[in-house]
C-alpha positions in Angstrom: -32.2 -281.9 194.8 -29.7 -283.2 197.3 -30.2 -283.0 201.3 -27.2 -280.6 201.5 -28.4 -277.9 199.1 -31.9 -278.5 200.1 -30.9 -277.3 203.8 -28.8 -274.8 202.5 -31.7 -273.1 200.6 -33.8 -273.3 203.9 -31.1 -271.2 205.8 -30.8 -268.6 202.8 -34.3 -267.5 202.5 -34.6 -266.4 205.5 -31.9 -264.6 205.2 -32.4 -263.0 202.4 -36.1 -262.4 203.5 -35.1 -260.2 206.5 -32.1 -258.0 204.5 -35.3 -257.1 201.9 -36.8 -256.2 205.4 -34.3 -253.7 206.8 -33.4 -252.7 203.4 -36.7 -251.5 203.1 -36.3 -248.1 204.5 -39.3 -246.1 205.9 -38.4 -243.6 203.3 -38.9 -245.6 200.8 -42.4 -246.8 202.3 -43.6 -243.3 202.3 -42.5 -242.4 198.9 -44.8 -245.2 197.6 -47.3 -244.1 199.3 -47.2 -240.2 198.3 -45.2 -240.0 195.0 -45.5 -236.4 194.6 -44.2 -235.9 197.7 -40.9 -237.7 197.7 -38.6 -234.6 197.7 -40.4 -232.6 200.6 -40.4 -235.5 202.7 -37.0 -236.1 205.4 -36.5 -237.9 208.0 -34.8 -236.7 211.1 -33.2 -240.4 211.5 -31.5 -243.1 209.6 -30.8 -246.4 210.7 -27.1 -247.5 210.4 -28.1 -250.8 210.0 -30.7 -250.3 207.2 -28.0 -248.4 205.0 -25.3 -250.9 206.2 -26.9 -254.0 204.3 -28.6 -251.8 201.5 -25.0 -251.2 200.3 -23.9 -254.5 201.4 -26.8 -256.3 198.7 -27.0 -253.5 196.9 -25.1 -253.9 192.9 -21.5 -253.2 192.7 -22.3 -251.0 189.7 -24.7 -248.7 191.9 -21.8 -248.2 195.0 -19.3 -247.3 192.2 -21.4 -244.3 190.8 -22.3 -243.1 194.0 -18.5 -242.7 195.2 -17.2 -241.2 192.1 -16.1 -237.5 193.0 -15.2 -234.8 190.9 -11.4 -234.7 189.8 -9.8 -231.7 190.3 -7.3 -230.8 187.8 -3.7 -232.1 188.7 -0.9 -229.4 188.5 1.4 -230.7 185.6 5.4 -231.2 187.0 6.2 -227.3 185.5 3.5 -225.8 187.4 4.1 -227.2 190.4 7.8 -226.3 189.9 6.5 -222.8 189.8 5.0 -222.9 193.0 7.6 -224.4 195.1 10.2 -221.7 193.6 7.6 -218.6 195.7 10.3 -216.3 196.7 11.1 -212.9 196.4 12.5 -211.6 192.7 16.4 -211.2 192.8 17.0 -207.4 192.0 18.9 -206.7 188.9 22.7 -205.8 189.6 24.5 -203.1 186.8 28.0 -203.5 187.7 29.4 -199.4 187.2 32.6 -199.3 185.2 35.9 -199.6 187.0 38.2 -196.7 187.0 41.8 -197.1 185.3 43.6 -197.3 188.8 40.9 -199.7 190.1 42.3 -201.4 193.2 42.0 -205.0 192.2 41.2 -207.6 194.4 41.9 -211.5 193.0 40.5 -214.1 194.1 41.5 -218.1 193.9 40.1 -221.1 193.8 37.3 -223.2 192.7 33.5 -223.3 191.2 32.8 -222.0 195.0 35.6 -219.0 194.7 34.0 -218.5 191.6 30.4 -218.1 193.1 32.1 -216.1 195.5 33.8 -213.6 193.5 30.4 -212.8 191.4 28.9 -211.8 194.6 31.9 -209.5 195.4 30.7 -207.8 192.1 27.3 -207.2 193.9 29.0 -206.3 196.8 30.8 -203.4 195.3 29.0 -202.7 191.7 28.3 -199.1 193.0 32.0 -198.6 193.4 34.2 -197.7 190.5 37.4 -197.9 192.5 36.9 -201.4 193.3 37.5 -204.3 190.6 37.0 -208.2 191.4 39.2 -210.3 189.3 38.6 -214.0 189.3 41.0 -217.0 188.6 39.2 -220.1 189.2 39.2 -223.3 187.8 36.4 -225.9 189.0 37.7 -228.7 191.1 40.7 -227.7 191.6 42.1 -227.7 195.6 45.6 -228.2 197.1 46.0 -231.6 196.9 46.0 -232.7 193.0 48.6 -230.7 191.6 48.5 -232.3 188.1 45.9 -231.2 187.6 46.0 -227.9 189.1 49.4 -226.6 190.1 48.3 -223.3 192.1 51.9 -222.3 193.5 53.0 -222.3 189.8 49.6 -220.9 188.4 49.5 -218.2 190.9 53.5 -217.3 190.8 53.0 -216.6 187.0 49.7 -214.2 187.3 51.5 -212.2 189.8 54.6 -212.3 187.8 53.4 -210.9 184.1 53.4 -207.6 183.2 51.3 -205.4 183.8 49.8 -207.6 186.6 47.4 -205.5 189.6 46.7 -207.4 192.6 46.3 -205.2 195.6 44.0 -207.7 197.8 44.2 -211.6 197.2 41.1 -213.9 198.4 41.8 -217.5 198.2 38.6 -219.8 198.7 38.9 -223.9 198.0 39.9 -226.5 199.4 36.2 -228.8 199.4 38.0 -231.0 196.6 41.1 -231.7 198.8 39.4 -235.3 200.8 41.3 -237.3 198.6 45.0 -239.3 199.3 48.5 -237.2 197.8 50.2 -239.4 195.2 53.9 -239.4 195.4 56.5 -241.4 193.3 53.4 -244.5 192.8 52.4 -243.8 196.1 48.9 -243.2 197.8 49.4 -240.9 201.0 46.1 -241.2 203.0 44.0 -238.7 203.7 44.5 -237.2 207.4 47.5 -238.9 208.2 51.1 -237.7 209.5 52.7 -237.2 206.3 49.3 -236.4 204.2 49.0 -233.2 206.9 52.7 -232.3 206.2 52.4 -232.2 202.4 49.5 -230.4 202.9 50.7 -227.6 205.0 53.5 -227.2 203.0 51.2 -226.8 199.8 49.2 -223.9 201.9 52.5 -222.2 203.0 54.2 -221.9 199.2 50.8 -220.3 198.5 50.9 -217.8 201.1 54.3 -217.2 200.5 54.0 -216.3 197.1 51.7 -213.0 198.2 54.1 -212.5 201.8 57.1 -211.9 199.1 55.1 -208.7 197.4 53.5 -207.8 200.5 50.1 -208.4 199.7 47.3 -209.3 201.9 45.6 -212.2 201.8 42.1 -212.9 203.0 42.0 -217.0 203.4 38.1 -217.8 203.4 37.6 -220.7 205.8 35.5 -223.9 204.0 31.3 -223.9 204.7 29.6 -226.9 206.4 28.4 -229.4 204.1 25.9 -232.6 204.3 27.6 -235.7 206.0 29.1 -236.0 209.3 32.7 -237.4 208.2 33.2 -234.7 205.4 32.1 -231.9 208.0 35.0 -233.6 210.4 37.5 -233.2 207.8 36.6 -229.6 206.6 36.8 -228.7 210.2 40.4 -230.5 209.9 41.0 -228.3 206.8 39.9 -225.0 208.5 42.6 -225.9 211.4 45.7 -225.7 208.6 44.4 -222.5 206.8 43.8 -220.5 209.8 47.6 -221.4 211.4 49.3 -221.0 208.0 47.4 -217.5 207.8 48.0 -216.7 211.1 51.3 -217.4 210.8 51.6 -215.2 207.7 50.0 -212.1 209.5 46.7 -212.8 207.2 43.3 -212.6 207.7 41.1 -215.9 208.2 37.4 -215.6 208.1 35.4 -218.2 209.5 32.2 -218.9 207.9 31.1 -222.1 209.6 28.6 -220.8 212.3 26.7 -218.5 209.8 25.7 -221.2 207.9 25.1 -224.5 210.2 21.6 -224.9 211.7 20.4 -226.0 215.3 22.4 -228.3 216.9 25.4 -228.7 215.1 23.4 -229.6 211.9 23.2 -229.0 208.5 20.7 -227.2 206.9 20.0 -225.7 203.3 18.1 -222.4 204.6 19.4 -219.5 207.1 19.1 -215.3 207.0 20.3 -213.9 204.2 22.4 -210.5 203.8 18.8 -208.7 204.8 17.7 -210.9 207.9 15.2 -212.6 205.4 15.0 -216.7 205.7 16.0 -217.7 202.2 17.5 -220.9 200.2 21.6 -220.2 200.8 22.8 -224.1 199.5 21.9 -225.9 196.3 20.6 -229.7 196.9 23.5 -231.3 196.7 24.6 -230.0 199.5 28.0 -228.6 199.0 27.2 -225.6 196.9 25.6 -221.8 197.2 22.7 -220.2 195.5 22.8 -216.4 194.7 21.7 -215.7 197.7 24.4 -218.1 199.6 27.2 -216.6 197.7 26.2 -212.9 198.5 26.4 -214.1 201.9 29.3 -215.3 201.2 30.6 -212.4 199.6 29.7 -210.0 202.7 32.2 -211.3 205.3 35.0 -211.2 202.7 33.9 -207.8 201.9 34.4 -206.6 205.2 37.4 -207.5 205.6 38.5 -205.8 201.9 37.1 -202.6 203.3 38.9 -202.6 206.2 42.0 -203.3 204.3 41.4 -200.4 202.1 40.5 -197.7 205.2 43.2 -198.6 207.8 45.8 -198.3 204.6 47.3 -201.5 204.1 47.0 -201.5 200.3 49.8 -201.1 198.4 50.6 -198.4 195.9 47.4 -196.7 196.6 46.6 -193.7 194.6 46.9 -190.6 197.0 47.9 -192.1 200.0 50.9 -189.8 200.2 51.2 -186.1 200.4 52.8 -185.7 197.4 50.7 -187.9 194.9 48.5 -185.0 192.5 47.6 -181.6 193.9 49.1 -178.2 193.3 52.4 -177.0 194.0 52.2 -175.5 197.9 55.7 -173.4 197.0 53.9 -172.1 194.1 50.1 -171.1 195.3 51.2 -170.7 199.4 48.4 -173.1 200.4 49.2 -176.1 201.9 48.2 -179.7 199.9 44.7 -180.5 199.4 43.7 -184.0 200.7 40.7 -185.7 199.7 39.0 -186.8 203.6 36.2 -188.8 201.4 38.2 -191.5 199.5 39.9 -194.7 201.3 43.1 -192.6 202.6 44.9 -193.3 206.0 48.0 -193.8 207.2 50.3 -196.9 206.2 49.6 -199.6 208.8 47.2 -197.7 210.7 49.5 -194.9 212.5 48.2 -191.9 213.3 49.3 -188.9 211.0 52.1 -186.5 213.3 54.8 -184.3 212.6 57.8 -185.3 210.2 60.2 -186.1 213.1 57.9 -185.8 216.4 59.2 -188.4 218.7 56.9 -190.4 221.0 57.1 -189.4 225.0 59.4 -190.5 227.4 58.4 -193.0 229.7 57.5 -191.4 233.4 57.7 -194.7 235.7 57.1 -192.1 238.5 53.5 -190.8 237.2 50.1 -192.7 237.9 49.5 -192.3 234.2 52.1 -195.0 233.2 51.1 -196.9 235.9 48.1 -197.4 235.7 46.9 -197.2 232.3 49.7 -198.4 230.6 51.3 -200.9 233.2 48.0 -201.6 234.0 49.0 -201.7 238.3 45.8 -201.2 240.4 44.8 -197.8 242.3 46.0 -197.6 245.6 43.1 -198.7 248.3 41.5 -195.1 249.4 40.7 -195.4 253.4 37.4 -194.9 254.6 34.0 -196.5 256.1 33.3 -198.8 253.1 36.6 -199.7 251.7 39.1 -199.4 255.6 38.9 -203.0 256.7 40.4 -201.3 260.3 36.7 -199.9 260.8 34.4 -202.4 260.5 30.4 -201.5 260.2 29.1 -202.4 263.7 25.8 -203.2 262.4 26.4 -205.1 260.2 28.6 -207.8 261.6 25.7 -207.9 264.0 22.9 -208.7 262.0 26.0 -211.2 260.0 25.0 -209.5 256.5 27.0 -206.9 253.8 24.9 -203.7 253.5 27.0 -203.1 250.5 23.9 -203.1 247.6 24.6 -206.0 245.3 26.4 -205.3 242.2 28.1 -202.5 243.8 31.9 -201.9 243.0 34.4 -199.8 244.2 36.8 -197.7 242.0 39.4 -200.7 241.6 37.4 -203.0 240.9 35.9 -200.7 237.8 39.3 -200.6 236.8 40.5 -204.2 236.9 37.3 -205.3 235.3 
């Protein structure tokens, strides 16, 4: 045997002779001595060491068996889908047949207006004298009119026969971040002439309805993932709400009720109930059902106010002499139905064939003050008559007027 391995088996043994030691637990002393009673006997302490180097020499074979745990049974991909979709059932919606003179209310646009529009139906499925009627096409915005032409498609719905629109909701406008192509050329997107082509497009839309005198309800565009898309949605929003304006429409602005803290955007929010549901898909542009019922709500609003102030047109039964019996013939005067949508065009009170409106009274306090809107004239006395100061308190230098006190004029000017 050489020197070196000879020396080397002299440091070994020992080595070996003092891990047999400490491996040598007294538990396992006392279980050779009483066989019988190895499972009633514990010990109140182990020694790390001893259990440190019995599975340090102890066979790889052993340690693996003893760490082997039960497997629990893994959920397969369907399951687990199953549990992440936990939410509350969506009720089942029966849509109640329209009546024949159903006001209709159109809505334009894309896949969104077309999400849109089915929770319109929700919105007013218990009401027969409401009809939504959708004409969508997905992708379709301002910008490409080859391949949607929406001035032209519009112009020729309103214009067939037959044709009922007494509301129109327009809703697109996400597919517009793209450059305008004229004669071969690219316009970019956001610039000088790109905003002027797009105006115009917005304004021969809203022009189409402003010629028949129906009202238009322009829903502004939602927040979406992205910081540079939000910006130029925001950009889009700007155009549609001075082209409605301008037009005497009605704008609604979504953006708030579906951004998250801090500016940001987020997937989840109330729904129509207060509950915290799942309103955007995970792409991050479009609605679930619950989204578009949100959706839905501020548009439907705004339809319902429409239809009770009176600005529909050619509603049934808005005018005295629309159905009812003869007053010449029965002596009783016309019969008007206070429960259905009926009020005066534009929102004027109801008077007298030919009552005129008052003369103006410069003279009287009336016109003065509450429709000039001049102040009251300053009523002397110990609180208000600067001439008569309160001695004690510009002594003590403090106002014994009690804070949040005001005077009669200053109720009025607030």
């Amino acid at each position: 045997m050489p020197p070196s391995a000879h020396s080397l088996l002299r440091l070994v043994v020992p080595v070996l002779a003092l891990a047999m030691l400490f491996a040598a637990s007294p538990s396992d002393v006392r279980a050779q001595a009483a066989p019988d009673e190895r499972m009633a006997i514990q010990l109140a302490q182990v020694d790390p060491l001893a259990g440190f180097l019995r599975d340090l020499f102890r066979p790889r074979r052993d340690r693996r068996l003893r760490r082997v745990e039960p497997r629990q049974r893994q959920l397969r991909p369907r399951e687990r889908q199953q549990q992440q979709r936990q939410r509350p059932a969506e009720p089942v919606v029966r849509i109640k047949p329209k009546d024949p003179d159903a006001r209709v209310v159109a809505v334009f646009g894309d896949i969104l207006a077309k999400g849109m529009a089915k929770g319109l139906d929700t919105a007013f499925a218990e009401d027969p004298s409401i009809a939504i009627r959708p004409i969508t096409r997905n992708g379709a915005g301002l910008v490409r009119d080859d391949y949607q032409d929406w001035p032209v498609v519009i112009g020729e719905h309103l214009a067939k026969q037959g044709t009922r629109v007494d509301v129109a909701v327009i809703f697109m406008g996400v597919n517009d971040r793209q450059p305008f192509r004229v004669d071969g050329q690219r316009i970019k997107l956001r610039t000088a002439e790109w905003e002027t082509l797009y105006r115009q497009r917005i304004d021969a839309v809203l022009e189409l309805f402003a010629e028949r005198g129906i009202p238009v309800i322009w829903l502004g565009l939602p927040p979406v993932t992205g910081p540079k898309t939000r910006q130029d949605l925001l950009f889009f929003n700007a155009l549609y709400l001075d082209a409605v304006n301008a037009q005497n429409g009605i704008f609604v602005d979504i953006w708030n009720s579906f951004i998250g803290e801090n500016d940001r955007y987020t997937s989840f929010g109330p729904d129509i109930r207060g509950q915290r549901r799942r309103l955007r898909t995970n792409n991050g542009i479009g609605f679930t059902r619950a989204g578009f019922r949100k959706l839905a709500f501020f548009v439907e609003r705004q339809v319902r106010r429409l239809i009770g102030r009176g600005d529909l047109i050619a509603l049934p039964g808005a005018t005295p002499q629309d159905g009812g019996p003869d007053p010449r013939k029965t002596g009783i005067g016309r019969i008007v139905d206070l429960t259905g949508p009926i009020a005066a065009r534009r929102g004027i009170l109801a008077g007298a064939p030919k009552e005129k409106p008052p003369e103006r009274d410069d003279e009287s306090a009336y016109q003065q003050v509450l429709i000039d809107g001049a102040a009251l004239p300053v009523v002397g006395g110990v609180p208000a008559d600067k001439q008569q100061p309160d001695e004690q308190a510009s002594e003590a230098g403090e106002d014994t007027k009690p804070d949040g006190a005001a005077g009669p004029q200053a109720a009025l000017t607030r």
